[in-house]
N, C-alpha and C positions, 0 to 999 in steps of 0.2 A: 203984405206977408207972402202973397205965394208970388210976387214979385222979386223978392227977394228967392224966394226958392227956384224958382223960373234960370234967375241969372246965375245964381249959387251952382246949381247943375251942369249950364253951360259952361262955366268956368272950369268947372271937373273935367269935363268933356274936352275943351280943348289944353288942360295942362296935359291930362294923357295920352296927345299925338304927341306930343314934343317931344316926351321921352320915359319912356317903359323898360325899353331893354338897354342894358349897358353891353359894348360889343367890348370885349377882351380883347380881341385879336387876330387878325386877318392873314389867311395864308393862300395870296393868291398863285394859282397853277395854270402855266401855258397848254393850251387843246382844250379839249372839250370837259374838262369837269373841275370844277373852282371849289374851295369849302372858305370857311370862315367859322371863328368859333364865337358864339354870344350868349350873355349871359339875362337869364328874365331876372329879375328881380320880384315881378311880383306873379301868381299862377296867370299862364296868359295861352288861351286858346289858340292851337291853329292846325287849320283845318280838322276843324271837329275834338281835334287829341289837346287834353290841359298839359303844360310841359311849365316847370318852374328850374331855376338853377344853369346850371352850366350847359352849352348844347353845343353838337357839330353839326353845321349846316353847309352841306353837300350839294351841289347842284353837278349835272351830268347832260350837255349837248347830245352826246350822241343817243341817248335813250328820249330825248324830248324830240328828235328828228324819227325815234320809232315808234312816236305818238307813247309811250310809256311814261308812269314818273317821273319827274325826273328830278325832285329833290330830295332829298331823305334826311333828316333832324335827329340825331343822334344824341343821346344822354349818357352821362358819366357817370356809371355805378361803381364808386372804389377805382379799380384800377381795368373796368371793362368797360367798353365805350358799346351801347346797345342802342339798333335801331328803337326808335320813337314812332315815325311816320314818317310816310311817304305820300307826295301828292303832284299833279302836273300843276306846273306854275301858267301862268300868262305873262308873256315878259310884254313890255314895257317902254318905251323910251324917254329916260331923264337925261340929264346933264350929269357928266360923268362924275363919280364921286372919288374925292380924294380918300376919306377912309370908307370900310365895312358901314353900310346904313339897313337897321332894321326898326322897319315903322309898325305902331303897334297904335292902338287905342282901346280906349275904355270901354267894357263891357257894357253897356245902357243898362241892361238886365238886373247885374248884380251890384255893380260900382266898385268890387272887390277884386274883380280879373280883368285879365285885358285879351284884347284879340288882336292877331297877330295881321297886317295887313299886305307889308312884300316887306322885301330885300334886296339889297342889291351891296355886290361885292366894288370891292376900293380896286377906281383906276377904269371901270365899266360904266358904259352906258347906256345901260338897258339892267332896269329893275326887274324882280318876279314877282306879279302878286301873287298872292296866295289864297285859294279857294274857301269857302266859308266850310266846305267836309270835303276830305279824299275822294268823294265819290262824285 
């Protein structure tokens, strides 16, 4: 029995890397600051802030060269689009991706939420993880 619960968990655990966030749509921008827009589907942690639904996800070179945040995750209220959070990334080096990749996993905690874990914009080769709190 708890053999079963054992392997039952881990299974949870890795269906929720695979896929948590649906991306919508990527609008990549030449220089220094890229967005992309994606969508959580289910409440999903990141960096410390719950954010569910539709977001804009910002990222900005020349404020991460001023050691400043430099992502910022924006939500859609009606027809106003309002900062969420900001936090400095860690970039990363992947294999470039052809679309918008945002990697997310399962809460251990609760089983109910997911945390958000990087991103990376389509056509780039360098992910950002993203910190477990803004601070």
């Amino acid at each position: 029995m708890r053999v079963r619960l054992l392997v039952g968990a881990l299974f949870a655990a890795v269906l929720g890397v695979l896929a948590v966030a649906a991306v919508a749509a990527v609008e990549p921008t030449a220089g220094a600051r890229q967005q992309g827009i994606a969508f959580f589907l289910r409440p999903t942690q990141v960096a410390g802030v719950m954010l569910q639904g539709k977001t804009l996800i910002v990222h900005d070179d020349q404020k991460m060269a001023r050691g400043e945040p430099c992502t910022t995750i924006y939500g859609y209220h009606g027809k106003q689009v309002k900062p969420l959070v900001s936090f400095m990334c860690k970039p990363e080096a992947r294999p470039v991706a052809q679309k918008m990749v945002v990697k997310c996993v399962t809460n251990t905690l609760t089983w109910t939420t997911d945390v958000m874990t990087e991103y990376q914009f389509a056509g780039e080769s360098e992910a950002h993880r993203v910190p477990s709190s803004k601070y």
